[in-house]
C-alpha positions in Angstrom: -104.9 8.2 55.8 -105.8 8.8 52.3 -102.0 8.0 51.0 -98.5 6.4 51.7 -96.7 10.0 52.7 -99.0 10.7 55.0 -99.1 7.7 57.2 -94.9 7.5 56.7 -94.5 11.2 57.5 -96.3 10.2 61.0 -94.4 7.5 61.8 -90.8 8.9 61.1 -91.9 11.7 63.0 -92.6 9.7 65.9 -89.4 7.1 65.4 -87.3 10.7 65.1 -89.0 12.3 68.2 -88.3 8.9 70.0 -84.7 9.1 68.8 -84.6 12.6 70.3 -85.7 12.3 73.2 -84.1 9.1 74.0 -80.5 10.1 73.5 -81.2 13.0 76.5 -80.8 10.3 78.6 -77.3 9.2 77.7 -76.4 13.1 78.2 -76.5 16.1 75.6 -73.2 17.5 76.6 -71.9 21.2 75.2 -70.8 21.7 71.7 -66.8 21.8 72.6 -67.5 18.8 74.3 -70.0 16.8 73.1 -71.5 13.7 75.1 -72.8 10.4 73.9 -76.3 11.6 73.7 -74.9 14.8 71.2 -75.2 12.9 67.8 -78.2 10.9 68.2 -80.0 14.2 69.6 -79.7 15.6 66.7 -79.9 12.9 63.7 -83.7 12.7 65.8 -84.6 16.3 65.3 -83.4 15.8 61.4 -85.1 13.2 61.2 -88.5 15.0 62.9 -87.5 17.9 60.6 -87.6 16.0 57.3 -90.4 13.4 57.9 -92.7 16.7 59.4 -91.8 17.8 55.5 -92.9 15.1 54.1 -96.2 14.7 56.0 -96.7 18.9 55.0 -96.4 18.6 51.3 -98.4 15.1 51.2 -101.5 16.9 52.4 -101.0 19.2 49.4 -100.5 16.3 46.8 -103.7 15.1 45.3 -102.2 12.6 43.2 -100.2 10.4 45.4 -99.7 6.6 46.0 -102.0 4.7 47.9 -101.0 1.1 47.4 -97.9 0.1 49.0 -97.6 -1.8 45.2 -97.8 1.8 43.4 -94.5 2.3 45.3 -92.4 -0.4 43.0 -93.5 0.3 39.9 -90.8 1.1 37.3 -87.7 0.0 39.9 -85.2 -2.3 38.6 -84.9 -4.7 41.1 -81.7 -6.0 39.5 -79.7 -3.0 39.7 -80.7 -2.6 43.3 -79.4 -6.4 43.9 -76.0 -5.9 42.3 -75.7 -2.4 43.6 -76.1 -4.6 47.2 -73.9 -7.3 46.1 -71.1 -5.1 45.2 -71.4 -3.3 48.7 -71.0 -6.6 50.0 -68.0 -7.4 48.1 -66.5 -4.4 49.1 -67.1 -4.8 53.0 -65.5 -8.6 52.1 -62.1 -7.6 50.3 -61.7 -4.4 52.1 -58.7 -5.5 54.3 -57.4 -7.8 52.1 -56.9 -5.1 49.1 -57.0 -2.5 50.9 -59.1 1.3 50.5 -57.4 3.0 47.9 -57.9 -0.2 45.4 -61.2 -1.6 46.8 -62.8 1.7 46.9 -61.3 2.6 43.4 -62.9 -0.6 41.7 -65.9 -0.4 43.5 -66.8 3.3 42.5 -65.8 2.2 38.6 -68.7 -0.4 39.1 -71.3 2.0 40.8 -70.9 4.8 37.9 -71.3 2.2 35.4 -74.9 1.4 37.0 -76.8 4.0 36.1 -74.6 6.5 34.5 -73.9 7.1 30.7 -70.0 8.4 31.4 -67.1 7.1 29.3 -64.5 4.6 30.2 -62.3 7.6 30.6 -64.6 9.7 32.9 -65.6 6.7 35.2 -62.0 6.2 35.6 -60.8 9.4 36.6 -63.8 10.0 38.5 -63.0 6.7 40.7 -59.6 7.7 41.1 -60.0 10.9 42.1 -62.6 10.4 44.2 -61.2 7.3 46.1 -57.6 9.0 46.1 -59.4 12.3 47.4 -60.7 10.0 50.5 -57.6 8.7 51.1 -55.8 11.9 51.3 -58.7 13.3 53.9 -58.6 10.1 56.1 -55.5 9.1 55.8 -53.3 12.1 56.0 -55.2 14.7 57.4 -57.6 12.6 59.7 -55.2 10.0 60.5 -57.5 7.5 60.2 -55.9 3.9 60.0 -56.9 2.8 56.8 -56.5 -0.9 55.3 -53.2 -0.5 53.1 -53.8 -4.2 51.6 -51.9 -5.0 48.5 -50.4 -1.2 48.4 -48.9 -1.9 52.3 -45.3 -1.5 51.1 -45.7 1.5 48.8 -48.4 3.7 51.1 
């Protein structure tokens, strides 16, 4: 293989087709009532779909990677590590402050990552957004969300 795409096109085709084919076993099931196999099925043939993209338009490229060290260059490995350490944090204080605030302060922090928005913007933009999930899991899903430190007022 004369670059990176092509080789990783081939194999998430095959991991995809795998996926796929596997998850006909646990039974496909109709679209009104979907079995276990119904999900899997087809997160394999997306996943066939994209990586058979991939392994197309990599043929066409003449200037691609072909050192798995080409594939690092100009990444900021520290952004990566606190974008992973606030993910952590977040999956560790979830229940104790609950969605609405954890999910509030960690979307403040993500924006301010990479993202040249105001104090103001980032703000409204975490509330929103985190109050906007909420609202769809909460009261139109009814999905049992951690209340935390807001149990007596949600």
């Amino acid at each position: 293989m004369r670059n990176l795409d092509l080789t990783s096109g081939l194999f998430w085709l095959v991991v995809g087709a795998g996926i796929a084919l596997a998850s006909l076993r646990y039974g496909f099931g109709t679209f009104v009532s979907p079995g276990a196999g119904f999900i899997t099925f087809f997160a394999g043939v997306l996943l066939c779909f994209l990586s058979l993209i991939l392994f197309l338009t990599s043929i066409r490229k003449k200037n691609s990677l072909s050192r798995l060290g080409d594939l690092w260059k100009g990444v900021e490995v520290g952004k990566a590590v606190y974008v992973l350490a606030l993910l952590v944090g977040y999956a560790l204080v979830l229940q104790t402050i609950g969605f609405l605030v954890s999910t509030f302060l960690l979307l403040m922090l993500l924006f301010r990552v990479k993202a040249k928005y105001s104090l103001i913007r980032v703000v409204l933009l975490s509330f929103l957004i985190s109050f906007g999930a909420y609202l769809l899991f909460d009261a139109w899903l009814k999905v049992q969300l951690p209340k935390g430190i807001l149990e007596g007022i949600l």
